[in-house]
Each structure stands twice: as structure tokens, then as C-alpha cells.
C-alpha positions as CSV (number, residue, x, y, z in Angstrom):
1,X,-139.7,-45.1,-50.9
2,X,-143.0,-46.9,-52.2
3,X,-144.2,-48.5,-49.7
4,X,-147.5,-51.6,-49.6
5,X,-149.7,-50.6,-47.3
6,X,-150.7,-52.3,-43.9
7,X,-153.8,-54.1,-45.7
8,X,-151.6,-54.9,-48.9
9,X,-148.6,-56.4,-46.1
10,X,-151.9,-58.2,-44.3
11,X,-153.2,-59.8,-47.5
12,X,-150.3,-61.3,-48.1
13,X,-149.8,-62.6,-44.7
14,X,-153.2,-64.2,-44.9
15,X,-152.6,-66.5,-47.6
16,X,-149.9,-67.8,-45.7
17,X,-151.8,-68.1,-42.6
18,X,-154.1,-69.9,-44.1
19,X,-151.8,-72.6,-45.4
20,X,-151.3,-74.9,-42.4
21,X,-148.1,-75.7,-41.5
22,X,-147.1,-77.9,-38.3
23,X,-143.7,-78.8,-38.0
24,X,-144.6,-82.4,-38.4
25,X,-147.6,-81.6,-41.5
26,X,-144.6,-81.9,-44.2
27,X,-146.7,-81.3,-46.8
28,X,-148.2,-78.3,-45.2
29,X,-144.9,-76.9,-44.3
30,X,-143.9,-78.0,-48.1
31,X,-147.2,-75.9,-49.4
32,X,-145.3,-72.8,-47.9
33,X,-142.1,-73.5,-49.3
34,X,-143.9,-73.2,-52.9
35,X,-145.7,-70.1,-52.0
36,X,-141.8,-68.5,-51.0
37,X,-140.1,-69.9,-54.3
38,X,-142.9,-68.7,-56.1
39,X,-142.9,-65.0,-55.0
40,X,-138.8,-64.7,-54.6
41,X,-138.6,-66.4,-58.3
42,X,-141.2,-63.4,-59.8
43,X,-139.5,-61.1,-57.8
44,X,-136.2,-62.0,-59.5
45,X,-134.2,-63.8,-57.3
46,X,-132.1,-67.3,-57.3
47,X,-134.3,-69.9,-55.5
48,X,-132.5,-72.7,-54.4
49,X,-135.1,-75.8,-53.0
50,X,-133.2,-78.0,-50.9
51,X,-134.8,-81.1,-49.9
52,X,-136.3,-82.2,-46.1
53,X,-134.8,-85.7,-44.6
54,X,-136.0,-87.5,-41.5
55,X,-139.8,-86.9,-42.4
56,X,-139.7,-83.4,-42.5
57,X,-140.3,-80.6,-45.4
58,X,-138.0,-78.5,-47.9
59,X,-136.0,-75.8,-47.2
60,X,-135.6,-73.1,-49.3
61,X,-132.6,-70.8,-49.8
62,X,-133.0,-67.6,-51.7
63,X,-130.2,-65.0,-53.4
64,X,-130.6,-61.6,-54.5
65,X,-129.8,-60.7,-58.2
66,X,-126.9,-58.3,-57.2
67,X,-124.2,-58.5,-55.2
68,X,-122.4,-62.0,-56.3
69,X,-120.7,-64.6,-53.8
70,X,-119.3,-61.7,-51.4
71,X,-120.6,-61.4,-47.8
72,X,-124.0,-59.7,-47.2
73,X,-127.4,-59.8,-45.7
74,X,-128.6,-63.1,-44.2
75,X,-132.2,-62.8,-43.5
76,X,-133.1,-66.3,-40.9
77,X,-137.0,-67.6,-40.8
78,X,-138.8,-70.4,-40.4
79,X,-142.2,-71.4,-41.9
80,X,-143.4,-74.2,-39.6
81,X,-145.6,-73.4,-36.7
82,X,-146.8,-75.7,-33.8
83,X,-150.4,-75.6,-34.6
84,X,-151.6,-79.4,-35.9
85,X,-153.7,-79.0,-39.1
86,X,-157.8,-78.4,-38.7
87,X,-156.1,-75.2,-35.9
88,X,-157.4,-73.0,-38.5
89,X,-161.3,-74.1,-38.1
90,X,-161.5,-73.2,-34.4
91,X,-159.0,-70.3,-34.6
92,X,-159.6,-68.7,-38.3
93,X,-157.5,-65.4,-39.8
94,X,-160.0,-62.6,-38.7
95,X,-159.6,-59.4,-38.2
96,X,-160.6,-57.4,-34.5
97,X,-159.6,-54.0,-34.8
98,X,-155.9,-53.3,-34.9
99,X,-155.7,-57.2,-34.0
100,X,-155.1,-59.4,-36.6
101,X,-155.2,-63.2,-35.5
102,X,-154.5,-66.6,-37.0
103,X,-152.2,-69.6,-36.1
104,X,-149.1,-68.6,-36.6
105,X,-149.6,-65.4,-37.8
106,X,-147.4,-63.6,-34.7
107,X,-144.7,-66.9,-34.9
108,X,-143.6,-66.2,-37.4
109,X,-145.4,-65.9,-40.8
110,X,-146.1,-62.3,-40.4
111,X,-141.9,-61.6,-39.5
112,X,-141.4,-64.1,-42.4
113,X,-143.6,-62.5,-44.9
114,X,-141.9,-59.0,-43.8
115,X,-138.6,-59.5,-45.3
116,X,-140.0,-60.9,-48.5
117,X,-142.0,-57.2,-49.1
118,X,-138.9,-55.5,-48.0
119,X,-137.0,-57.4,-50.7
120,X,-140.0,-56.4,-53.2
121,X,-140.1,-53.0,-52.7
122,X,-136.4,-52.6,-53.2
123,X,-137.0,-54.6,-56.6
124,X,-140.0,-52.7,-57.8
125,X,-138.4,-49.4,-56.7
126,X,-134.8,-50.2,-58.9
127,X,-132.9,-50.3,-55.7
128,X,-129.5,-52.2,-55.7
129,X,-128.6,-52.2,-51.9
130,X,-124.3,-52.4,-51.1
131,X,-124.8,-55.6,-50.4
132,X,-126.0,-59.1,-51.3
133,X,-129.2,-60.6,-49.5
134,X,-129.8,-64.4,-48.9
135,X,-132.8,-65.8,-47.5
136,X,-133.2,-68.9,-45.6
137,X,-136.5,-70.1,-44.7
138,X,-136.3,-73.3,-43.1
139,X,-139.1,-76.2,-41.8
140,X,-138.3,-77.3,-38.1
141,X,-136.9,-74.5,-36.1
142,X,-140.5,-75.3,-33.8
143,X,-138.3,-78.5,-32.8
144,X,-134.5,-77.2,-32.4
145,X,-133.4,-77.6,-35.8
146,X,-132.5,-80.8,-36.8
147,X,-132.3,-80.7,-40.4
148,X,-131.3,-77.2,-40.5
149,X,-129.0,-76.1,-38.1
150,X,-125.9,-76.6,-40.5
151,X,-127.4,-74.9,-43.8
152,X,-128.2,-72.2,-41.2
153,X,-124.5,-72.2,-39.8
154,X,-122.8,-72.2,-43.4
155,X,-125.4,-69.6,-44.1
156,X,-123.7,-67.7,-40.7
157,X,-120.3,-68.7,-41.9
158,X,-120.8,-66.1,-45.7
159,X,-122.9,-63.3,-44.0
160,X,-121.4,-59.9,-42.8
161,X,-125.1,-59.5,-41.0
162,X,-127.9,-61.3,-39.5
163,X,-131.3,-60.3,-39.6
164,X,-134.0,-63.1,-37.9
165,X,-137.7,-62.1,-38.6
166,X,-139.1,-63.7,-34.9
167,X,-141.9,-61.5,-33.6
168,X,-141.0,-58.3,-31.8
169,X,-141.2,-58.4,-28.4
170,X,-142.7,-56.4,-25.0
171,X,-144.5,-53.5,-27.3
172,X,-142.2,-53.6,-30.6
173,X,-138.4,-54.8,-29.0
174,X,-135.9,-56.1,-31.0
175,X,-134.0,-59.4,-29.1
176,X,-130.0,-58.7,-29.2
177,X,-129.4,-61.6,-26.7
178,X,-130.6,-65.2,-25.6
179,X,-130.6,-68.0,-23.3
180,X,-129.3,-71.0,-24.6
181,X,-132.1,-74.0,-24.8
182,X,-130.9,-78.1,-23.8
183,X,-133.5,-80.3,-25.1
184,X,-133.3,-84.0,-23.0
185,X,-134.9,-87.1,-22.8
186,X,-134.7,-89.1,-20.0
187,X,-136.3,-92.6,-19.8
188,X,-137.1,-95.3,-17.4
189,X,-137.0,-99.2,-18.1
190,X,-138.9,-101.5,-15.6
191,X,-140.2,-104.4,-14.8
192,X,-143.9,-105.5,-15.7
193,X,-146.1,-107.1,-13.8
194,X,-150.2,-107.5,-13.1
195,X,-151.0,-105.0,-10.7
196,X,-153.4,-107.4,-9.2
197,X,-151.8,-111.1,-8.9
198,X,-148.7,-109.8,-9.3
199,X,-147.9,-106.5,-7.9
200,X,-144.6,-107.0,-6.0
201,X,-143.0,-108.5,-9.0
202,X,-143.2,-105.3,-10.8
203,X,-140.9,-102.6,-11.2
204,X,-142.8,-99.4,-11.7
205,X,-141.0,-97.2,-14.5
206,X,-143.3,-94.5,-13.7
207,X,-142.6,-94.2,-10.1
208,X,-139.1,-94.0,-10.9
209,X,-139.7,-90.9,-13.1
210,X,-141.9,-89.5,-10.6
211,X,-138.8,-89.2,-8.1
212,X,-136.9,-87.6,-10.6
213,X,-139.2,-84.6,-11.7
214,X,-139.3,-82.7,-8.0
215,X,-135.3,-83.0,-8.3
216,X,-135.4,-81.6,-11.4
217,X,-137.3,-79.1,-11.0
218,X,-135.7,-78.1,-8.1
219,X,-132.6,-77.2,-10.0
220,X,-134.1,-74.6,-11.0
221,X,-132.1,-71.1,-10.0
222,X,-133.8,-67.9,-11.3
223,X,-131.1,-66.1,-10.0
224,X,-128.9,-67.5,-12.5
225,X,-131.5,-67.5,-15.3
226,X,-131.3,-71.3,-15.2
227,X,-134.5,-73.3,-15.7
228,X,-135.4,-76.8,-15.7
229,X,-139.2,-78.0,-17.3
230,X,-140.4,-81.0,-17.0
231,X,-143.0,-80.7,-20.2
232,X,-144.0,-83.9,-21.4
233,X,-143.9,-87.3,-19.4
234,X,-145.2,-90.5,-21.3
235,X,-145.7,-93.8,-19.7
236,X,-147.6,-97.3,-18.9
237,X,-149.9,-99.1,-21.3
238,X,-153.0,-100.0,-19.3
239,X,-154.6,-99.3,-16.0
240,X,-153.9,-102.7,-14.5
241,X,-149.8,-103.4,-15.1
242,X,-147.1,-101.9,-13.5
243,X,-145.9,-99.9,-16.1
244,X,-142.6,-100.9,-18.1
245,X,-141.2,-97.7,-19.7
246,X,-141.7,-94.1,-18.6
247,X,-140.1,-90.7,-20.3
248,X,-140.0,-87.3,-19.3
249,X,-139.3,-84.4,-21.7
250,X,-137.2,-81.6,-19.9
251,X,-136.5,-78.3,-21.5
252,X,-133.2,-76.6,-19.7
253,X,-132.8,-73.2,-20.5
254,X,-129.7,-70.7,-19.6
255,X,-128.1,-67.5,-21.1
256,X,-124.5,-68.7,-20.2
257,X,-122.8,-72.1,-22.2
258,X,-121.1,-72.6,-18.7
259,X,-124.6,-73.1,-16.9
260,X,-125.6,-75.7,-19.5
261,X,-123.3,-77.7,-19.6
262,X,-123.4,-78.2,-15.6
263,X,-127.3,-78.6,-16.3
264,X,-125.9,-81.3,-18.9
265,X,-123.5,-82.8,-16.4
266,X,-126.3,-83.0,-13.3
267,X,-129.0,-84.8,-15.6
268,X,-126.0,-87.4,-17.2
269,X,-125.6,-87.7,-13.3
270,X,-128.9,-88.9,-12.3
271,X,-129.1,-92.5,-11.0
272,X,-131.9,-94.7,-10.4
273,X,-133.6,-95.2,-7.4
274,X,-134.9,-98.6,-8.1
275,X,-131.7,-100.8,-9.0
276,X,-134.1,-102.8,-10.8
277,X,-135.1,-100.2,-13.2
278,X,-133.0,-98.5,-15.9
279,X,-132.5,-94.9,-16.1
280,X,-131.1,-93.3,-19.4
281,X,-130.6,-89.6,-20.6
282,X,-130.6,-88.8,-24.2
283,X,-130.1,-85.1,-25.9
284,X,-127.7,-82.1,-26.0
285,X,-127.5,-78.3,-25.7
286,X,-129.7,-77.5,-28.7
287,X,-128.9,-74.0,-29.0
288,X,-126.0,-71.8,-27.3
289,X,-126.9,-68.5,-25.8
290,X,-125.7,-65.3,-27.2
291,X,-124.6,-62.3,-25.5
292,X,-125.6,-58.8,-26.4
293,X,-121.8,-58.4,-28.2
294,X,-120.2,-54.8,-29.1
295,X,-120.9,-55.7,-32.7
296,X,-124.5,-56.5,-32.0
297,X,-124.8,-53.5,-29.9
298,X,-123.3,-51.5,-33.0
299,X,-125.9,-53.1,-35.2
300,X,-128.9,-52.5,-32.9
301,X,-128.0,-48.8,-32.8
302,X,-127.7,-48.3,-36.5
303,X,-131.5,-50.2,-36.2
304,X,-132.5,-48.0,-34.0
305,X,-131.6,-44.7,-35.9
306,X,-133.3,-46.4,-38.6
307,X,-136.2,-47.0,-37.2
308,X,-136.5,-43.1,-35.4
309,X,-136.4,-42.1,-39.8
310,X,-139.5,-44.4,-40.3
311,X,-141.8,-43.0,-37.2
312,X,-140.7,-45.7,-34.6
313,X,-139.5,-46.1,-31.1
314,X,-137.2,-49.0,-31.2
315,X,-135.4,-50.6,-28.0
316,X,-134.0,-54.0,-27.4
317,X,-134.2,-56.8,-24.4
318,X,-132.9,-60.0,-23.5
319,X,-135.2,-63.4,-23.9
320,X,-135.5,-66.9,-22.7
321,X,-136.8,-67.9,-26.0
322,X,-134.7,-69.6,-28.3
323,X,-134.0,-69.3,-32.3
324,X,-132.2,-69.9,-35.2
325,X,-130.1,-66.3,-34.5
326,X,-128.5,-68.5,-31.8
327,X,-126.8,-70.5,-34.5
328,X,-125.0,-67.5,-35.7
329,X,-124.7,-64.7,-33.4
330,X,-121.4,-65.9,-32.3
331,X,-120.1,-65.9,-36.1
332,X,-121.8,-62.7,-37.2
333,X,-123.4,-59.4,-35.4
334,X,-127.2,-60.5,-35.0
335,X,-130.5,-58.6,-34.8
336,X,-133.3,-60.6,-34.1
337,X,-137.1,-59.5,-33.1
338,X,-137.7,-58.0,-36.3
339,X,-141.1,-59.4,-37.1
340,X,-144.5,-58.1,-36.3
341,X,-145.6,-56.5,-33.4
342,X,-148.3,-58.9,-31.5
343,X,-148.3,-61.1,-28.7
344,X,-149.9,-64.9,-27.7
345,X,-147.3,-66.7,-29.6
346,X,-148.2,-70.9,-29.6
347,X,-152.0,-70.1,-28.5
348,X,-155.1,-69.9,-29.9
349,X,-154.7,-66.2,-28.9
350,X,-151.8,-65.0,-31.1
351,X,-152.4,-61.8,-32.7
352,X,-150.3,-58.9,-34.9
353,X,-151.0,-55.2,-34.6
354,X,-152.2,-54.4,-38.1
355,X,-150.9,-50.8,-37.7
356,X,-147.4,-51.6,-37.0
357,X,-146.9,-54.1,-40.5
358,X,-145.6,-50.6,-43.0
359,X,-143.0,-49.1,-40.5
360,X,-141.8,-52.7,-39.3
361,X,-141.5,-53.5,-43.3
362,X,-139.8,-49.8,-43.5
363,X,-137.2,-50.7,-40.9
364,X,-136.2,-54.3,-42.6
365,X,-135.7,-52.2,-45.9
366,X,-134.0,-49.6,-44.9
367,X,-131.3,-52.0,-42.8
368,X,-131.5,-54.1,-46.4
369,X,-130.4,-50.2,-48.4
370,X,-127.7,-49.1,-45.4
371,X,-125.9,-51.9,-44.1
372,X,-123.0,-52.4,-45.4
């Protein structure tokens, strides 16, 4: 098996590191795009651009040159991170030792960049694995999906397997179950009034909102793996008017569908305090959880044999964090955590382990050769 080499694997993580790519920067996010069709296309696969909506980038789809229309391999990433353009000035790709850092290098170019040199090496080597391969880089999984979320099911709905290239977690774990994630808005309309002359005629939007979060919050059951946050709240317009409008952001997260949807059904519930001001809720369950299934089981063992052939240690947990795999690992078994070993993901911190980029890369190839 020839095999790049950590600083090969690196190099070509760096150039993708270094193109900026907020969710929201579609022409950043559009600059990665390129760099994938480009690479798949000379690697001899079908690239397939399909075009962003709603203000954000491309997607790109990408078949292997074997293996026809029949079920196969669906390899899940997403190229947009959370770090706003000029990130890379204050946090530049450097290397500290085994450390390499960079935004978005840990969530989740480095994973991304993974499965395309696992694809190459199979290409340069003549390898024809049993099975097809799609891959489906997408440009807004760092917001729940929007635009993507059906190519990504219909992508679920033709696979036999899943593979989703989201950092490793805990030391190198592979994630074979996750909570579900509800994404809510909920929004206060007021009264306004000078907060001088005029005080008592106002109807303060904030303060509604302010009686809200504690409640909220409260919810919260860790017993139950059931979390309410409160993340964002945006409100008023100057120091001196009782504000009109106030929102609050809340982030509900769960690992059974029953629990969110009573999270759903106590936030729809909420009335205002102030019968003078109007409360609404906007959003939805955003992703469903998914459950550490006998077929997911079966496929994390067959990983794990894998991975004992190519020098490492691999065991599997459970994580609050959503991602795409939750879109299809009720469809189709689902191994996610296959990216790069690192930690610090959505800081300034983020970092890969340089070390671990070969046998990681081994792994994804040699699930690509044996599954089947």
C-alpha cells in the first residue's frame, strides 16, 4: 500500500487551511469547492457542482470511476468553518511540534482532506475497491444544513455505508452515536417608549426575554442528556428607549427524538409575561439523534480490526455534537469521527496531531478496499 506521508497529507491540508472559508464567506467557501473539483477531477472521478441558494456557496458531489449506480461508499464533509475571514492573520497555519494549528484545520478540513488522499492512493495504486465511492462535500453544515440536508439524505437513501470525516474524538475515537440538536428562535415584540419622558408607556421587549432565559435554562436535565443554551440574545436600539424587539437564540440538544420534541412542545408553550408584549418561537429539531445501532456496532468493529492492521488503537463514544451523519444514520450503518486526531475545535486553539495524519488516512482506505 503506498502511502503519502504525514508532511505530504499536511501540505495538502495547508493549502486548504489557508483558504478561508466561513459559512457565510460564500466565495471563500466557493474557493474550496474549486480546490475539491479540481483534485477529484485529476484524480479521475465524476465531479458534479451543484449550485448554493439563500446566499450561500456550492456543493460539490463526487463519483468514483468504478462501480456504476449500485449502492456503495458515501463519504459526508463539509468545507465551511466558523472562523470569519482575516481569522487566519491572528491565528496562521504553523507548525509546534506534533501540533499543527490553523482555523479549521481540526473542523474539519484536515478529516475532509483525509478521504480525498485515501481515494488517491487507491487511484495511483490501480485499486478498484467492491464498491462504488461518492463524495459529498457540502457549504453550511456550521449552521444545521439548510441547503444541504436533502442532497445529503438522497445521498443516505443510495449508500450501503456512511463514512463522516468530523475530527476524532477524546485521543483518536470514532463517534457511533449522537444527540439530536433543536435550533429556536424566540422573539419579543414591545412597546417603545423614551425612557426618560416616557417610561411607563413602554413595554420593555428585553425584560420580557430576560424572564424567559432562567426558565429555560432551568429545563435543563443532565440526567437525561437534555440541554437548553441560551447563546445569542439581540435587542434595543439605543441607551435611552425602552426597547421594542428582543431575541434569544437557544440551542436544545438531546440523544432521544422523544426528549426533543417535549423540548419542542415546552418552548411552543411559553407565554408572555407582559400581555402587552408579543412572544413568538420560530425553528425545529435540526438534526435527530442516532443510536449506536447493531449495524453501526457491526461497522465500528470491522473499523476497528482495520485500524489494529495499520498500528492503531481505535474505540468509539457517544457525543453531544451534532453532524451531517445524523441525517443518515437512521437509513444506513454510520461511522463518524474519522478525521484527524486534535482538539480546540471553533477556537483560536484548534490543532491536529501531525503524527496521526498516515495511519488515520490508512484506516479510511482500507474501509474504502473492504467494505462491501
Amino acid at each position: 500500500m503506498n502511502l503519502a506521508s504525514n508532511e505530504e497529507i499536511l501540505s495538502g491540508i495547508q493549502a486548504w487551511v489557508e483558504i478561508e472559508s466561513q459559512t457565510a464567506d460564500a466565495s471563500g467557501v466557493n474557493q474550496m469547492m474549486d480546490s475539491v473539483e479540481g483534485l477529484f477531477r485529476n484524480a479521475g472521478a465524476s465531479v458534479q457542482r451543484i449550485p448554493g441558494r439563500d446566499g450561500f456557496a456550492d456543493h460539490v458531489s463526487v463519483q468514483s470511476q468504478w462501480g456504476g449506480e449500485e449502492p456503495g461508499i458515501l463519504v459526508l464533509s463539509h468545507l465551511d468553518t466558523v472562523h470569519p475571514r482575516g481569522t487566519i492573520e491572528d491565528n496562521p497555519f504553523r507548525v509546534e511540534g506534533d501540533r499543527a494549528y490553523g482555523p479549521g484545520i481540526y473542523d474539519m478540513k484536515g478529516g475532509a482532506y483525509l478521504g480525498f488522499a485515501a481515494y488517491q492512493s487507491l487511484v495511483q495504486d490501480n485499486q478498484v475497491p467492491p464498491l462504488p465511492i461518492r463524495f459529498l462535500f457540502v457549504s453550511d453544515e456550521e449552521v444545521g444544513s439548510p441547503t444541504s440536508r436533502a442532497l445529503i439524505e438522497r445521498a443516505g437513501d443510495t449508500a450501503k455505508f456512511c463514512l463522516v470525516t468530523e475530527p476524532a474524538r477524546y485521543g483518536g475515537k470514532c463517534v457511533t452515536a449522537r444527540n439530536g440538536v433543536g435550533r429556536y428562535q424566540l422573539s419579543a415584540h414591545g412597546r417603545p417608549a423614551h425612557s426618560g419622558s416616557q417610561h411607563a408607556e413602554g413595554r420593555s421587549a428585553i425584560r420580557e426575554i430576560a424572564r424567559h432565559i432562567l426558565t429555560i435554562e432551568d429545563a435543563t436535565d443532565y440526567a437525561r442528556q437534555l440541554t437548553f443554551n441560551i447563546g445569542q440574545v439581540h435587542g434595543g436600539t439605543t441607551d435611552n428607549t425602552v426597547p421594542e424587539h428582543c431575541t434569544a437564540r437557544i440551542d436544545v440538544r438531546g440523544n432521544k427524538l422523544a426528549d426533543l420534541e417535549e423540548a419542542e412542545a415546552f418552548l411552543r408553550g411559553l407565554k408572555s409575561h407582559d400581555p402587552d408584549v408579543t412572544l413568538t418561537l420560530t425553528g425545529q429539531i435540526n438534526r435527530p439523534p442516532y443510536a449506536k445501532s447493531p449495524e453501526i456496532a457491526a461497522l465500528f468493529e470491522h473499523a476497528k480490526q482495520l485500524a489494529g492492521e495499520v498500528g492503531l488503537v481505535l474505540e468509539d463514544t457517544a457525543t453531544g455534537g451534532g453532524s451531517d451523519g445524523s441525517f443518515v444514520a437512521n437509513r444506513v450503518p454510520t461511522l463518524d469521527g474519522l478525521g484527524v486526531n486534535g482538539a480546540g475545535a471553533h477556537t483560536l486553539e484548534e490543532y491536529l496531531e501531525v503524527s496521526s495524519l498516515q495511519t488515520r488516512m490508512a484506516l479510511m482506505r482500507r474501509l474504502f478496499e473492504t467494505l462491501q
